[in-house]
C-alpha positions as CSV (number, residue, x, y, z in Angstrom):
1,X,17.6,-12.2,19.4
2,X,20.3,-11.3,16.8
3,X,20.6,-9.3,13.5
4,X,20.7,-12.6,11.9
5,X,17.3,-13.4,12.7
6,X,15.8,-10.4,11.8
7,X,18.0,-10.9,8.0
8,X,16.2,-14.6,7.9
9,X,12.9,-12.9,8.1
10,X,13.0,-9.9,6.2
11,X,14.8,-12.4,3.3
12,X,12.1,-15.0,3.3
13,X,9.1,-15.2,0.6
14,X,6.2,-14.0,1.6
15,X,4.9,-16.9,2.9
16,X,7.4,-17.6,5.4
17,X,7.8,-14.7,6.8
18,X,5.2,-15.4,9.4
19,X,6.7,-18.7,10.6
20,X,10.1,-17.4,10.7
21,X,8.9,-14.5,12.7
22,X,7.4,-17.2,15.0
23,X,10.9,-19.1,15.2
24,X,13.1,-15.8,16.3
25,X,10.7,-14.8,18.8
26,X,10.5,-18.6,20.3
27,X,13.5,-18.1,22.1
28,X,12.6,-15.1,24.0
29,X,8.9,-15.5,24.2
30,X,7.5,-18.6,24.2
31,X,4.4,-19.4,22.5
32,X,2.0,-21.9,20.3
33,X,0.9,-19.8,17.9
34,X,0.8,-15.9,16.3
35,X,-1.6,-14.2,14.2
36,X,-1.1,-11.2,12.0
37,X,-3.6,-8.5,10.7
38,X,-1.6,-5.7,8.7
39,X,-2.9,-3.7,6.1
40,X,0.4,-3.4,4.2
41,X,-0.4,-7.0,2.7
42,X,-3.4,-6.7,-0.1
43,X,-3.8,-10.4,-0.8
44,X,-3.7,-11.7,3.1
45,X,-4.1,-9.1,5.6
46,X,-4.9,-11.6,8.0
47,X,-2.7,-14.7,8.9
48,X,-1.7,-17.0,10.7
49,X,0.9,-19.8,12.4
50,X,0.8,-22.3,14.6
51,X,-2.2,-24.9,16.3
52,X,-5.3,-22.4,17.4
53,X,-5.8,-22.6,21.1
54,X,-9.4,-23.7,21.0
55,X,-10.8,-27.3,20.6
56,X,-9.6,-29.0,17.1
57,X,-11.4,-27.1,13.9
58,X,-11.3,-24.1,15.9
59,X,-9.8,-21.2,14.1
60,X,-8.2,-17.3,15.5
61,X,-10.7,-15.0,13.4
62,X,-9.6,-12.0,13.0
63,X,-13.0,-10.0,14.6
64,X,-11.0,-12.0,17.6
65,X,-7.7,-9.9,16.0
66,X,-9.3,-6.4,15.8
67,X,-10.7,-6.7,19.7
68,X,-7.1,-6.7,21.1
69,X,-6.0,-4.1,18.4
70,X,-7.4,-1.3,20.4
71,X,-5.4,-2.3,23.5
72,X,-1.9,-3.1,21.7
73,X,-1.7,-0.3,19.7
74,X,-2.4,2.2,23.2
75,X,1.0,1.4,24.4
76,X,2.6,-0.6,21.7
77,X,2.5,-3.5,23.4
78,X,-0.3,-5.6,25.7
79,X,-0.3,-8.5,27.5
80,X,-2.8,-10.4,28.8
81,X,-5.7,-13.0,28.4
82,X,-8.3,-12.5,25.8
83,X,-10.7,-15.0,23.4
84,X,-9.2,-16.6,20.5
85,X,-10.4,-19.9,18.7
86,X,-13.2,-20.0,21.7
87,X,-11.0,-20.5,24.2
88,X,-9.7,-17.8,27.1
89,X,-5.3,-17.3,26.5
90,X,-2.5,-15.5,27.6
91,X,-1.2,-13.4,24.6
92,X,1.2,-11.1,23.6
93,X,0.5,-8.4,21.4
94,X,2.6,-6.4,19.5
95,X,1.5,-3.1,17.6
96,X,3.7,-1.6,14.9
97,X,2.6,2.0,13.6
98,X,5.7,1.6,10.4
99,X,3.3,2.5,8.2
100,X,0.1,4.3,7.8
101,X,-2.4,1.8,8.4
102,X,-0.8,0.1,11.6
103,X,0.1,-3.5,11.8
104,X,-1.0,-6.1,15.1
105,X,1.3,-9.2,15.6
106,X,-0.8,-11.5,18.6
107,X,1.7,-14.2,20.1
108,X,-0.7,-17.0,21.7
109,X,1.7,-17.1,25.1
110,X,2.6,-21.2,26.4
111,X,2.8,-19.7,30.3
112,X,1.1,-17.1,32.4
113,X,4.4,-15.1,33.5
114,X,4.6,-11.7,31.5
115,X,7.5,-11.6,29.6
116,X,10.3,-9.0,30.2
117,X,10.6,-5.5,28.7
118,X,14.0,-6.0,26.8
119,X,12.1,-8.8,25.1
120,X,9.0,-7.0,24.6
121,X,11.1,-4.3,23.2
122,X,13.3,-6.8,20.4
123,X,10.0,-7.8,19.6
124,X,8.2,-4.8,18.6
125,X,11.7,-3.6,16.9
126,X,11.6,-7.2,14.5
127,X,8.1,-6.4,14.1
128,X,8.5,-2.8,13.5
129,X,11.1,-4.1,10.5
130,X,9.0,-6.6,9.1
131,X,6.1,-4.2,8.8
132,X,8.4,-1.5,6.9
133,X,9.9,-4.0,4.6
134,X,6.5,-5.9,3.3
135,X,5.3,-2.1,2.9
136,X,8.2,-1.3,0.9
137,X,7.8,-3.9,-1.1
138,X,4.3,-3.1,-1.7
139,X,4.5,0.6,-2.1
140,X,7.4,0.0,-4.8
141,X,5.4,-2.6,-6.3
142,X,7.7,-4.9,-7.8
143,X,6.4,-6.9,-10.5
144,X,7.1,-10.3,-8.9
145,X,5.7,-9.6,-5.6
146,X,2.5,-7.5,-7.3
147,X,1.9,-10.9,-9.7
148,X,1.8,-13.3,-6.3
149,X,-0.4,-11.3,-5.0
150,X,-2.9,-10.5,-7.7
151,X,-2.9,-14.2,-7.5
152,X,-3.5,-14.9,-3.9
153,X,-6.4,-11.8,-4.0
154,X,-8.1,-14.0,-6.3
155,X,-8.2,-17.0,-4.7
156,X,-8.9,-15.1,-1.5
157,X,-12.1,-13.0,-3.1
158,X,-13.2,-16.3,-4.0
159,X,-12.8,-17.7,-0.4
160,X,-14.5,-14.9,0.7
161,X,-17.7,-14.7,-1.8
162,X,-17.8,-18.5,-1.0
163,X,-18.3,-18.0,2.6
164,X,-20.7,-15.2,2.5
165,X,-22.9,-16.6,-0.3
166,X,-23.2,-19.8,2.3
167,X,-23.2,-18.0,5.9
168,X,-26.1,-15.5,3.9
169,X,-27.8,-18.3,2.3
170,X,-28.2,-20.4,5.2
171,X,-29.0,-17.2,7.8
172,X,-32.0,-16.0,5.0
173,X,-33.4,-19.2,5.2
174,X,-33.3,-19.5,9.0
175,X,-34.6,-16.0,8.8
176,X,-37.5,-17.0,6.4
177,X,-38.8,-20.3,8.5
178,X,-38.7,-18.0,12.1
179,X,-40.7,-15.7,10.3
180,X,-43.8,-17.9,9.1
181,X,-46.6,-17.8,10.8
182,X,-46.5,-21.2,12.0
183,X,-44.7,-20.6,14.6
184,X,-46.7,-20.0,18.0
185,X,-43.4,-20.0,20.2
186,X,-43.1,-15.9,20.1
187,X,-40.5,-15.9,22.4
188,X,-37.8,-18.4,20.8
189,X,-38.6,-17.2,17.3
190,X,-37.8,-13.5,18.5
191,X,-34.2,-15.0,20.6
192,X,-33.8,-16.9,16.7
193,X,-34.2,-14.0,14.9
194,X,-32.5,-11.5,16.7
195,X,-29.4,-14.2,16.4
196,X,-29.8,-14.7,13.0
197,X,-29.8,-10.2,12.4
198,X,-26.7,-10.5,15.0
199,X,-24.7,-12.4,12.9
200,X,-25.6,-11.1,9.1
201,X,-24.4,-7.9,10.4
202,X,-21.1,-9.9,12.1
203,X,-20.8,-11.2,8.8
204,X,-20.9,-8.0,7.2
205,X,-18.9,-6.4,9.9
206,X,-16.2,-8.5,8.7
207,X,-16.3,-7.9,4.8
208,X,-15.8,-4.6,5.6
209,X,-12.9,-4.5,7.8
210,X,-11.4,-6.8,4.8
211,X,-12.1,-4.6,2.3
212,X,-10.8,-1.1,4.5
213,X,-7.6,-3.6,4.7
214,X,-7.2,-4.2,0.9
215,X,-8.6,-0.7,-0.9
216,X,-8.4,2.8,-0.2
217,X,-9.9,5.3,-1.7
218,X,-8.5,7.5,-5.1
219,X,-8.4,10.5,-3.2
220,X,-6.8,8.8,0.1
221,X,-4.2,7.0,-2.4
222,X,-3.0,10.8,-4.1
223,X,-2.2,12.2,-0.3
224,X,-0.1,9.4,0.3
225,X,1.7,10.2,-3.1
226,X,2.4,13.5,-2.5
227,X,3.1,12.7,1.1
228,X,6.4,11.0,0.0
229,X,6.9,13.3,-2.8
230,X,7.6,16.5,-0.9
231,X,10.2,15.7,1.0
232,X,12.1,14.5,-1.7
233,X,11.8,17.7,-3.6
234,X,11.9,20.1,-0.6
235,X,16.0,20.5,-1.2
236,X,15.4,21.2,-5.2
237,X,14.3,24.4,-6.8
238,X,10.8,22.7,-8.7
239,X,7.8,23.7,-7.9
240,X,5.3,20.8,-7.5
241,X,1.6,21.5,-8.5
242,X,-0.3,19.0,-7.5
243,X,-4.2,17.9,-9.8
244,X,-5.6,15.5,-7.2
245,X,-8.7,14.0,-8.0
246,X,-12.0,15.6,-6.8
247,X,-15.3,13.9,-7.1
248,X,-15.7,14.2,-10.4
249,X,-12.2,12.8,-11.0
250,X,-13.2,9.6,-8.9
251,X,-11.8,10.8,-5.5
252,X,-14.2,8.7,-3.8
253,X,-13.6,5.3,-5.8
254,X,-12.2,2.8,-3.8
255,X,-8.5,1.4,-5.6
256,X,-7.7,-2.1,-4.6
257,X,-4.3,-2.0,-2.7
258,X,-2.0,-3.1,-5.7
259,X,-3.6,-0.7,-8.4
260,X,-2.9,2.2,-5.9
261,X,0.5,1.0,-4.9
262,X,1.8,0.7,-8.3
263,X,0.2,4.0,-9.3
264,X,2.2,5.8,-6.4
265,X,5.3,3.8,-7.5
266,X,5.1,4.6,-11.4
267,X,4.6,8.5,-10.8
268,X,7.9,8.4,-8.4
269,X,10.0,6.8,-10.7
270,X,8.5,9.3,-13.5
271,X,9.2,12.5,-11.3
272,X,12.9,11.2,-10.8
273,X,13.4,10.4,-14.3
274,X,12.0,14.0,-15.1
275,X,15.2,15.5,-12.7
276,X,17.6,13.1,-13.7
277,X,17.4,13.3,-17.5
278,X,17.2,16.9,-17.9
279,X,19.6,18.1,-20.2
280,X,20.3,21.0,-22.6
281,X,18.0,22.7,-24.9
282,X,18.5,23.1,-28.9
283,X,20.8,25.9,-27.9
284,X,22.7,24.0,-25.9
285,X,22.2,25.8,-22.9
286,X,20.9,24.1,-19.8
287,X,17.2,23.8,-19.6
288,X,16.6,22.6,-16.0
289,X,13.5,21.4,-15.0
290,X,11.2,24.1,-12.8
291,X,8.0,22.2,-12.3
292,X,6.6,18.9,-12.0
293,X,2.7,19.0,-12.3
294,X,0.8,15.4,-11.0
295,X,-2.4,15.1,-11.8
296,X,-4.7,11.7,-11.3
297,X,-8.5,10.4,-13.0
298,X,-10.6,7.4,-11.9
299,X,-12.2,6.2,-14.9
300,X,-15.1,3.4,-14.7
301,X,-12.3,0.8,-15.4
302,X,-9.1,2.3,-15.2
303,X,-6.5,5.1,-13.7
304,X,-5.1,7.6,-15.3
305,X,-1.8,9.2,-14.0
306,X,-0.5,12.3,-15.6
307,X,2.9,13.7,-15.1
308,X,4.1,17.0,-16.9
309,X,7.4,18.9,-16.8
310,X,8.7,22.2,-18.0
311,X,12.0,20.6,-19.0
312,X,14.2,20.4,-22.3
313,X,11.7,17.8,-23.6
314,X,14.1,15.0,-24.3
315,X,13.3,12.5,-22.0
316,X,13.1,8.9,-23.6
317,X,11.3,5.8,-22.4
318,X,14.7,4.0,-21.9
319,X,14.9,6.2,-19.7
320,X,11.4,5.2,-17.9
321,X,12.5,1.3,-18.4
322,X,15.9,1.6,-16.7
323,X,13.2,2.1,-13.4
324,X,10.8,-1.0,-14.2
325,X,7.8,2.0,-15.1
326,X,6.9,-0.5,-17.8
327,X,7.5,-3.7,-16.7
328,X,5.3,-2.3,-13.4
329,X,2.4,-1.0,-15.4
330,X,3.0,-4.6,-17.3
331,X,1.8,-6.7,-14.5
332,X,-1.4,-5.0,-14.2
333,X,-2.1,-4.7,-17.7
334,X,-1.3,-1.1,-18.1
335,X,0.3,1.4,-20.7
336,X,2.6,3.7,-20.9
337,X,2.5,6.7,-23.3
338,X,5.3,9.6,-23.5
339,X,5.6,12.6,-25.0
340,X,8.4,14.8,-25.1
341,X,8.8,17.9,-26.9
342,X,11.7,19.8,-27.3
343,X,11.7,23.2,-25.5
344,X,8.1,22.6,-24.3
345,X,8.6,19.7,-22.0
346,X,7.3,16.3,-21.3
347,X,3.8,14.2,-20.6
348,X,3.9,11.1,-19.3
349,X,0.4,9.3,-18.8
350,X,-0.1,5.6,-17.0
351,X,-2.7,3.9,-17.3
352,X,-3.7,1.3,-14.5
353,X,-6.6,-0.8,-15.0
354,X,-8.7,-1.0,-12.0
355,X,-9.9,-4.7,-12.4
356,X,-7.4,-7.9,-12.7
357,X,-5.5,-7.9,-15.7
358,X,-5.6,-10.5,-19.1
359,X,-1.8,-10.9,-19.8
360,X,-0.9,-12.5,-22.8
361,X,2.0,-15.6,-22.8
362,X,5.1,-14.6,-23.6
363,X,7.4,-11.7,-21.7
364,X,5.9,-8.6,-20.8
365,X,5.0,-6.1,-23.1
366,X,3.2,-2.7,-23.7
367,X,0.6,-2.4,-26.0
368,X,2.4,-0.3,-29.2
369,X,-0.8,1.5,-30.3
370,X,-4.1,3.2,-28.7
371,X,-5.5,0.6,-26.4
372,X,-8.6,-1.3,-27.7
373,X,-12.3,-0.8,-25.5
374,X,-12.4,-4.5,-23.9
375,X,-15.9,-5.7,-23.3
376,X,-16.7,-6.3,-19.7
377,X,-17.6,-10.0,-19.0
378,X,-20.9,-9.5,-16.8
379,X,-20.4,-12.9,-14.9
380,X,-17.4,-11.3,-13.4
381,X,-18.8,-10.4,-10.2
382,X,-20.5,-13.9,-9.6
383,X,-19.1,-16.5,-7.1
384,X,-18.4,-19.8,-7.8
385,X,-21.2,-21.1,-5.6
386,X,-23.4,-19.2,-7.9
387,X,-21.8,-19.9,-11.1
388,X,-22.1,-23.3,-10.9
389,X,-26.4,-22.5,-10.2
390,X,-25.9,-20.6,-13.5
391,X,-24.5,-23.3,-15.7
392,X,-27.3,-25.5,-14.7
393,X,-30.0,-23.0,-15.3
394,X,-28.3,-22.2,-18.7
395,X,-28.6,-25.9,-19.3
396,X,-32.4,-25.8,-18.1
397,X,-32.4,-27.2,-14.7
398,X,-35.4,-26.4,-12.3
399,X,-34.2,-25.6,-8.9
400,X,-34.8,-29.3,-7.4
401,X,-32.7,-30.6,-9.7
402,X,-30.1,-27.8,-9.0
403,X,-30.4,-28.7,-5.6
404,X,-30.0,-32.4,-5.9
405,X,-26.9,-32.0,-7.8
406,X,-25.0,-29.7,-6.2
407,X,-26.2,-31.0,-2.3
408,X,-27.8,-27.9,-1.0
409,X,-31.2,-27.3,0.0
410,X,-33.8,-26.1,-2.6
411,X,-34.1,-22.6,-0.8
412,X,-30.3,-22.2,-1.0
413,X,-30.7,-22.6,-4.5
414,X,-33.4,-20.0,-4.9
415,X,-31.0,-17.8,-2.9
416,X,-28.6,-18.2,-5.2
417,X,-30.9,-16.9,-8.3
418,X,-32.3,-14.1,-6.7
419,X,-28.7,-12.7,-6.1
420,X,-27.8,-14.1,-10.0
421,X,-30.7,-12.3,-11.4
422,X,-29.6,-9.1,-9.5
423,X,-26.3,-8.9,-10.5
424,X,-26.4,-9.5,-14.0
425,X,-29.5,-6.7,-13.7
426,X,-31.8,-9.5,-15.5
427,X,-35.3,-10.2,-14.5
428,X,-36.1,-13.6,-15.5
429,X,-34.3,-16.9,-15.7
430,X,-34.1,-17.0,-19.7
431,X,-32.7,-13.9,-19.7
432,X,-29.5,-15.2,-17.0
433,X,-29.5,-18.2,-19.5
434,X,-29.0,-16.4,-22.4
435,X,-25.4,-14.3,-20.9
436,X,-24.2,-17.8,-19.1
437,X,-24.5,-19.3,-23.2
438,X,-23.0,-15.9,-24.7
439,X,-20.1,-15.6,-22.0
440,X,-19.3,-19.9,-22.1
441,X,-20.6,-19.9,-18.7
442,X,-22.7,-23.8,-19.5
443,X,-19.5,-25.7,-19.2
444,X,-19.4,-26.9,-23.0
């Protein structure tokens, strides 16, 4: 394995980094198939490339990922057999610890015979450099890259609530039958229900490690700021006082991974501008820059970054847009306000919104005035499974008919209700009916 394999990766889009990972390693370690689970990617964290090795439909989950985690990420590497896609494989896995949150590379191995230690050691380097760049870009959160994958997180949300809403409908109505009285078989209904516990929580389980993969919380997301902040400033004379949020300030809120990552990225470039366009005073004399104050709020829909100087007070926002600060907050929806006064100093506050962002057509552009209050559409946090129930109820549907339309069973259906009704904190069907026909949920 050459440099010019690792360039082809590192150079590819996003979604070809995995197979061209796959095709440098080929040479050296053979194999049908790698998986990835890396928290340095918000919208896929989990991937992968190549035929599973189970029977056909079979698919690596990555429950199956996070077993071998433990045992890579000991040594670096680990190789062995373990379950993937139901069936019992030699693999290869590869743990990189580039970045804070650890990445796993599994290689599903086409022989038995361990590969050798320079190999083992080209491939934890690639995958070592693959890890740091996607973090990079992610931590710098370039605008292209941070529009991709607001996109992919959506589809992939919806996946997700698709998959749940099914798995949970279907195990609460297995749940519900075992249950009934009916049943004089105390032994198989206890084995059934047991099972059907076992795998809500498996199911839950896994939501979970998704969500630590993609969010972190406020608090978590400031450290890591000034983490990479202090360095930078260690060989400078400015003090850095840091505000970080407390509970109050929303330390404990939970930041999807892009809102954090271009919040960390915005203050840098703000701090550097800060030093770099210092300049004199009104007297001409050089007013240097002696402190840098950070300071971050978690609103209920948006972050707040504040970044204050003791400086001349002449920075300008070309300055801010000659490091893509705008065009950043931009693709998140966000605004940028500055305010520099001469002899006293500049404010710069960024504001990140915390849920997916309305652009308008056109270029990229910052709002010119005070931003507008947006109302919250309340069918926001519905799936689609249960969206479409809605626009049937809206339309006055009874749940048999629901059912026949949609082919699912009349207890999925009132599943699917009960879970409305609860998140739209509504207590009758009318009620649900009444938002879907205010919001446009009834499809006319």
């Amino acid at each position: 394995m050459d440099l010019t394999a690792a360039v082809d990766v590192i150079r590819a889009p996003l979604g070809e980094i995995l197979p061209r990972l796959s095709a440098a390693l080929s040479e050296a370690i053979a194999h049908r198939a790698v998986a990835e689970l890396s928290g340095n990617c918000p919208h896929s964290p989990f991937k992968t490339h190549g035929g599973p090795p189970g029977e056909p439909g079979t698919t690596i989950t990555s429950a199956e990922m996070a077993a071998i985690a433990p045992m890579a990420a000991a040594e670096g590497t680990w190789q062995g057999r373990a379950w993937l896609a139901g069936a019992e494989v030699p693999v290869l896995a590869v743990h990189s610890d580039a970045t804070a949150r650890g990445a796993l590379l599994v290689l599903v191995r086409t022989e038995e015979i361990p590969a050798p230690a320079e190999a083992l050691a080209a491939a934890r380097a690639l995958w070592d450099l693959v890890t740091a760049h996607r973090d990079r870009m992610a931590f710098e959160a370039v605008p292209g890259t941070l529009g991709q994958s607001r996109a992919a997180a959506a589809a992939r949300a919806t996946a997700i609530t698709e998959l749940v809403d099914a798995h949970g409908a279907a195990l609460s109505a297995l749940l519900g039958v075992l249950r009934g009285r009916e049943l004089d078989d105390r032994t198989a209904r206890d084995r059934a229900v047991d099972l059907a516990v076992s795998t809500l929580a498996e199911l839950r389980a896994r939501t979970d490690r998704d969500q630590a993969l993609v969010e972190e919380p406020a608090g978590d997301a400031f450290a890591r700021l000034a983490e990479s902040l202090r360095p930078e400033l260690r060989g400078l004379s400015v003090r850095l006082d840091l505000g970080p949020p407390g509970t109050e300030e929303g330390a404990d809120r939970l930041l999807a991974a892009d809102v954090a990552n271009t919040a960390r990225a915005v203050v840098r470039a703000v701090v550097h501008a800060m030093l770099d366009e210092q300049g004199p005073g009104r007297d001409g004399a050089p007013r240097p820059v002696h402190r840098v104050h950070i300071g971050w709020k978690v609103g209920e829909g948006e972050l707040r970054a504040t970044v204050r100087d003791d400086g001349p007070g002449v920075l300008r926002r070309t300055a801010l847009d000659a490091r893509r600060v705008g065009e950043r907050l931009a693709a998140l929806g966000g605004r940028l306000d500055v305010d520099a006064v001469p002899e006293w100093g500049t404010t710069v506050t960024a504001t990140v919104p915390l849920g997916p962002p309305h652009l308008p057509l056109g270029p990229p552009h910052l709002p010119l005035g005070p931003p507008q209050p947006a109302r919250e559409d309340p069918l926001d946090g519905l799936g689609a499974r249960e969206l479409e129930v809605l626009e049937r109820l809206a339309r006055g549907r009874r749940n048999r008919q629901i059912a026949q339309e949609l082919h699912i069973s009349e207890s999925t259906v009132k599943f699917h209700v009960a879970n409305i009704l609860e998140k739209l904190g509504v207590t009758s069907r009318g009620e649900a009916a009444a938002l879907a026909h205010a919001w446009g949920a009834t499809g006319s």
